[in-house]
C-alpha positions in Angstrom: -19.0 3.3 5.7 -19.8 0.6 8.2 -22.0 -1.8 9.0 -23.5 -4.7 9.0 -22.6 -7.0 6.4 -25.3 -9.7 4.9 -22.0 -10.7 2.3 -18.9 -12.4 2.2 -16.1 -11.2 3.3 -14.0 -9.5 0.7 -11.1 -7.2 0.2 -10.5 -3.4 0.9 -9.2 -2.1 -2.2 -9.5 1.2 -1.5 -7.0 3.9 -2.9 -6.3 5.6 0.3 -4.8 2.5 1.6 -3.3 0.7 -2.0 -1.4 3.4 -3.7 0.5 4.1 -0.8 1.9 0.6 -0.2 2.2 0.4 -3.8 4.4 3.6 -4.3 6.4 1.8 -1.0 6.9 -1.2 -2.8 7.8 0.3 -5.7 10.4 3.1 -4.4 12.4 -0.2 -2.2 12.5 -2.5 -5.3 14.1 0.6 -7.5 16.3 1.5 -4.9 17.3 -2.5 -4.2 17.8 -2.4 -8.2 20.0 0.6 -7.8 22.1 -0.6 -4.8 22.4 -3.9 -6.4 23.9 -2.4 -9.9 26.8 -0.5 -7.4 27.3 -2.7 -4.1 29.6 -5.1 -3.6 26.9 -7.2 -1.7 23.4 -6.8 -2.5 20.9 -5.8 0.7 19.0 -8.5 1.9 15.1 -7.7 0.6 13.4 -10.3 2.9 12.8 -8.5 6.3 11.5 -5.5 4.7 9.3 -8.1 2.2 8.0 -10.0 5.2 6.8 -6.4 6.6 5.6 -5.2 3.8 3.3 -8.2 3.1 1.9 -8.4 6.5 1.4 -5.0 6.7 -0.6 -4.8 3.6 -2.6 -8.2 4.2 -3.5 -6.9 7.5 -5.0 -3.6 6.1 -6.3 -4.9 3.1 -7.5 -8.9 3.1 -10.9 -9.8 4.5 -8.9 -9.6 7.8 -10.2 -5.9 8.1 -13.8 -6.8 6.8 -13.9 -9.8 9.6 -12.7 -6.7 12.1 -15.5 -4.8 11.5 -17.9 -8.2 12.9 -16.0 -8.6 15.1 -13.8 -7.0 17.8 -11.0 -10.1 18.5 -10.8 -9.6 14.5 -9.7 -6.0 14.7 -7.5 -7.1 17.7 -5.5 -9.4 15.4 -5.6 -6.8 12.7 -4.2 -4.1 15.0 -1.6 -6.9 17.3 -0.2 -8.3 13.4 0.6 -4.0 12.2 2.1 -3.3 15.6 3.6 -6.4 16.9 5.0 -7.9 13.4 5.0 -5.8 10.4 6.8 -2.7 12.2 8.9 -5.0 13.9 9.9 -6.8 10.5 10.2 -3.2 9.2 12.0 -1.4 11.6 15.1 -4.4 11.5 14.8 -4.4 7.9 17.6 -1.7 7.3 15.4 -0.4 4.6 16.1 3.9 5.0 18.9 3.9 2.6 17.2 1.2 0.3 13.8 3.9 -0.1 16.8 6.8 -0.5 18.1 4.9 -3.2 15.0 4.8 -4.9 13.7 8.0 -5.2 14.0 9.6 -7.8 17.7 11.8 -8.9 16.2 14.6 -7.8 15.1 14.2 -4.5 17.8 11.6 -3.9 20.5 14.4 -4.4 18.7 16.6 -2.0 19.1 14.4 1.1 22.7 15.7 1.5 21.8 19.2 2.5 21.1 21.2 5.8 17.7 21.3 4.9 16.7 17.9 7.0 18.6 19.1 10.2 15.5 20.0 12.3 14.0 16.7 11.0 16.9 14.9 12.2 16.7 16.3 15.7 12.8 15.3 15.9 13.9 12.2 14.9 16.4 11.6 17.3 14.3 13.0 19.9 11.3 10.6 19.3 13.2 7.2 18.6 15.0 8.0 22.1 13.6 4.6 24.1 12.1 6.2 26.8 10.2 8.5 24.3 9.0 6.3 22.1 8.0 4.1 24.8 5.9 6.8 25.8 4.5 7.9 22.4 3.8 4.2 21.5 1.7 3.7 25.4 -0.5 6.9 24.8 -1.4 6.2 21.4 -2.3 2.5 22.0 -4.6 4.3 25.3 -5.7 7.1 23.6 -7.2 5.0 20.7 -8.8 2.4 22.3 -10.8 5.1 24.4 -14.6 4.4 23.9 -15.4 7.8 22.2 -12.3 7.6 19.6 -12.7 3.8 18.9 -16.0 4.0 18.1 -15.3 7.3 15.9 -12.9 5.0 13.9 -15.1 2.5 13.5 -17.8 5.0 11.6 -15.5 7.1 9.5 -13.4 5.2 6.8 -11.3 8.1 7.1 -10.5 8.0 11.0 -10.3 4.2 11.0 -6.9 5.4 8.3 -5.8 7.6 11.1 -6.0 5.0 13.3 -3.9 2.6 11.6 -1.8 5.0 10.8 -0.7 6.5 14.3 -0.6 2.7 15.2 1.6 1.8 12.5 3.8 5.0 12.9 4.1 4.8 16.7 4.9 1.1 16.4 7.7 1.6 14.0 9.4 4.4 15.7 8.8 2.3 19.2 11.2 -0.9 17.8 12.9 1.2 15.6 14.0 2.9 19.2 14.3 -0.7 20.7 16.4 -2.5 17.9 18.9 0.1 16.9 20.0 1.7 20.5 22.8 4.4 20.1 24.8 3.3 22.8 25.1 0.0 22.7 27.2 -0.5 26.3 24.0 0.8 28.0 21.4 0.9 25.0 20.4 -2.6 25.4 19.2 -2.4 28.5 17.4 0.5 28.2 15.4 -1.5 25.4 15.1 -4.3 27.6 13.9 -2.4 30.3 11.2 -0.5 27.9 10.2 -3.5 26.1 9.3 -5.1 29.8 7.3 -2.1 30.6 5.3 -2.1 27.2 4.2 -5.7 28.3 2.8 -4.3 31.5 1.2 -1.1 29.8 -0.5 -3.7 27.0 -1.0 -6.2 29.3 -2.8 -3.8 31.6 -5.7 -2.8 28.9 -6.3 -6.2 27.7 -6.8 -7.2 31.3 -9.1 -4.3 31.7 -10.8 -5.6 28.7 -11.2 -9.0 29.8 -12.5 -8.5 33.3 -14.6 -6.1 32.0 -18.4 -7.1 32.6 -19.7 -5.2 29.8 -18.8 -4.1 26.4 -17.1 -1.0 26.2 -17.9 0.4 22.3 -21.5 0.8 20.9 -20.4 -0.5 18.0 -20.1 -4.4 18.7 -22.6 -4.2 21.5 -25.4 -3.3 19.3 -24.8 -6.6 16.8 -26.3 -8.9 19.7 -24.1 -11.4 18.4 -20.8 -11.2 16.5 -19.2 -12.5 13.3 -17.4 -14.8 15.2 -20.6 -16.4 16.9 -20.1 -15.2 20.5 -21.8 -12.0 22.4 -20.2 -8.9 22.6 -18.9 -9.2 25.9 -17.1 -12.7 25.6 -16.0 -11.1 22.0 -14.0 -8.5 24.1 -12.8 -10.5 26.6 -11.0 -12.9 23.9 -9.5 -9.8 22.4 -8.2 -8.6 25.8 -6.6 -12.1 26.2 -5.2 -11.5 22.4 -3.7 -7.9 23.5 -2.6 -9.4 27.2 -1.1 -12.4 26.3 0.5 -12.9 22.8 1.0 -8.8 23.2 3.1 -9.5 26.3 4.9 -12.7 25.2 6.4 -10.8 22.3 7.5 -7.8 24.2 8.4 -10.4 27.2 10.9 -12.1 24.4 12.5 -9.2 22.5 13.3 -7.6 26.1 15.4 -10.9 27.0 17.1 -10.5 23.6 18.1 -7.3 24.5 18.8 -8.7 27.9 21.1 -10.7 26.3 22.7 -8.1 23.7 23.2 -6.1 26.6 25.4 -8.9 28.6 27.5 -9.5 25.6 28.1 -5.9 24.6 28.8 -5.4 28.4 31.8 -8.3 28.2 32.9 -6.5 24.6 33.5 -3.4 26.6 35.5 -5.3 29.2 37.3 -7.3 26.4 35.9 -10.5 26.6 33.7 -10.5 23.9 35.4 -8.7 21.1 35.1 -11.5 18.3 31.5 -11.8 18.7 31.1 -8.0 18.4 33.0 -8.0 15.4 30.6 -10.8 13.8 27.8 -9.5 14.9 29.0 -5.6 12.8 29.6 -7.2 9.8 26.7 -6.6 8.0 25.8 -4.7 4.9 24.6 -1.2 5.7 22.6 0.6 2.9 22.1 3.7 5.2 25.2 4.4 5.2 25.0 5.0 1.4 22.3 6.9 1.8 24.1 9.2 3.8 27.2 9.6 1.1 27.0 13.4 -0.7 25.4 14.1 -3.3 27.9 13.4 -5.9 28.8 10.2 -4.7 24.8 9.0 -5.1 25.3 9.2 -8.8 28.3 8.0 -9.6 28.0 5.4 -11.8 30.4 2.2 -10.9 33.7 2.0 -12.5 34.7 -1.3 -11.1 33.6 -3.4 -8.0 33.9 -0.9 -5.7 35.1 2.1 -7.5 31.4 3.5 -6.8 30.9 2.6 -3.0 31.6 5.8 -0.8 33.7 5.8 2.0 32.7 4.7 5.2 34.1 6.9 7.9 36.9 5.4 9.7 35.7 3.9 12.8 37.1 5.0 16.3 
């Protein structure tokens, strides 16, 4: 499946990669349709747009043909799925928006037992230390020689690839952004997110200073599709992974630096107004999580249809 283009760049239309962020479009605008018919507020679409459409021009414009030419192409590729489209993703509230727009069927059946187990493995694996972990020895494991230059020969593994970037990505700021205790859960993110800019930074330095390329691949062009050698190639995507890599981390770890601080003076009593602002946000979740019944009620007046929320402590 790869090699080396004499054409234009073009587009990667391929079915294994459209009809799934197709069908994911699809399912969030019926369930946004759905929610919208029986909410008092309608969920906010943009987050999970803004991921979407990153996601989907990173996998599929002539981004990913320019990757293949080019190694500090694929870096971008790979920096744009796992430093913004998850991150857009993963803060985009958008679990209870998908529930909502499945289908009766299935959407009934996620109020039974069934999805225990699945619940523990998923509160097991968005723990922050956890996903820290999952998220470092994925982004190591990959860019191994041996695997890397697997992925870029098979179609198929370069999917994989993407795919355990993408899905250890989204549980990583999934675990970062949405902390169960918030008292101490904020600093635990910021403390993870400052280690994940060490662990990046540390392989994009070890690319950089590296005095020869490391995957057959781009070595044997001679010269790459960006018009340097394969060496300085690799040292520029180092500098992409080490630096922009790290400044992101570096800033979402003083954000929760900062959440941290003002949900520490909330639990002294000093900042109890700003906590309450900052909860008063529209949580489609939570209606996915309403029984079975209560998904199919059809709206009787402006909130007739809206299940409880459980009384908070």
């Amino acid at each position: 499946m790869h090699h080396h283009h004499e054409h234009g760049l073009g587009w990667t239309l391929d079915p294994l990669l459209t009809i799934p962020l197709a069908l994911a479009l699809l399912i969030y605008a019926a369930g946004w349709v759905r929610l919208s018919r029986r909410a008092s507020s309608r969920p906010r679409p943009w987050l999970f747009l803004s991921g979407w459409s990153v996601l989907t021009l990173s996998l599929v414009s002539p981004l990913h043909e320019a990757g293949e030419r080019s190694f500090t192409m694929h870096m971008i590729e790979h920096e744009l799925i796992m430093l913004v489209a998850t991150l857009l993703l993963a803060a985009s509230h958008a679990g209870g928006v998908l529930a909502w727009g499945l289908p009766r069927s299935l959407r009934t059946s996620l109020g039974g037992n069934w999805k225990a187990p699945l619940q523990a493995i998923w509160r097991r694996l968005t723990e922050p230390v956890t996903a820290t972990a999952v998220q470092a020895a994925v982004m190591w494991t990959w860019h191994a020689p041996p695997l890397f230059d697997r992925a870029l020969d098979s179609f198929g593994w370069h999917v994989f690839q993407h795919a355990c970037f993408f899905m250890s990505s989204l549980l990583f700021w999934w675990a970062m952004l949405h902390p169960r205790s918030r008292s101490s859960g904020y600093g635990v993110s910021a403390a993870c997110l400052f280690v994940t800019s060490m662990i990046g930074g540390a392989l994009g330095a070890l690319m950089s200073f590296s005095a020869s390329p490391w995957y057959a691949y781009y070595a044997a062009m001679g010269m790459t599709g960006i018009g340097l050698d394969p060496v300085d190639d690799q040292r520029l995507a180092g500098l992409i992974m080490w630096i922009p890599g790290g400044l992101v981390h570096g800033l979402a770890a003083l954000g929760m630096f900062y959440k941290w601080l003002r949900a520490s003076e909330h639990a002294s009593g000093i900042g109890a107004p700003f906590a309450r602002a900052q909860s008063d946000h529209f949580d489609a979740a939570a209606l996915a999580a309403a029984t079975p019944n209560a998904l199919d009620t059809p709206r009787t007046g402006s909130r007739a249809a809206m299940p409880e929320k459980p009384a908070q402590k």
